[in-house]
N, C-alpha and C positions, 0 to 999 in steps of 0.2 A: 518251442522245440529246441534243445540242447542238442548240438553235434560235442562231446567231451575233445579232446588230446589224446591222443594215445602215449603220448610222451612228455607231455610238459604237463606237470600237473597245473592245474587254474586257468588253462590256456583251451580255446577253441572258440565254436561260432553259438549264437544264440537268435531266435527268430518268433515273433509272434505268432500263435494257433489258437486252435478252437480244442477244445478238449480232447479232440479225438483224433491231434496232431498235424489237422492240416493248417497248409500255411496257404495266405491268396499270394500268389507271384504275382496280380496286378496289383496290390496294396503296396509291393514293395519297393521301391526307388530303384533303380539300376543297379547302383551298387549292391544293395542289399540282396536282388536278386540274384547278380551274378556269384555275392558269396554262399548262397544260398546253394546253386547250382552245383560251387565246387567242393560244398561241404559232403553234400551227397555224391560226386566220387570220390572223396575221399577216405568215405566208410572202409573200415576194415585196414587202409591203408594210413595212413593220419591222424581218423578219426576215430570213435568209436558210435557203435548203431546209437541213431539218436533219441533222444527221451524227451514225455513230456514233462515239463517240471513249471510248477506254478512260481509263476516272477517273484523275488525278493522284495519284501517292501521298502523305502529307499526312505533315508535317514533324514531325521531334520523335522 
C-alpha cells in the first residue's frame, strides 16, 4: 500500500498488504503503525489516495 506526495515527487509512505490492500496494524511495529495512521489523514491533504503496488525487486 503506497500513500504517494502530493508534492515532493519520490517522497511518501509505503506499507505491507494483501492484494486487496489491507494492511494488519498488529503486524506492524508502533512506528510503522503510527505512520500508517497519519498517512491515512493525510489523504488528500499531503498525500495522494493510496495504491496497491507490487514491491520493487531489490538489487544484488
Amino acid at each position: 500500500m503506497c500513500f504517494r506526495s502530493l508534492f515532493a515527487s519520490g517522497r511518501g509512505y509505503a506499507f505491507p498488504c494483501d492484494g486487496a490492500g489491507r494492511v494488519d496494524l498488529d503486524g506492524l511495529s508502533d512506528t510503522a503503525r503510527n505512520n500508517y495512521l497519519y498517512a491515512r489523514a493525510m489523504v488528500g491533504k499531503e498525500l495522494a489516495v493510496p495504491a496497491v503496488e507490487a514491491e520493487e525487486p531489490k538489487a544484488g
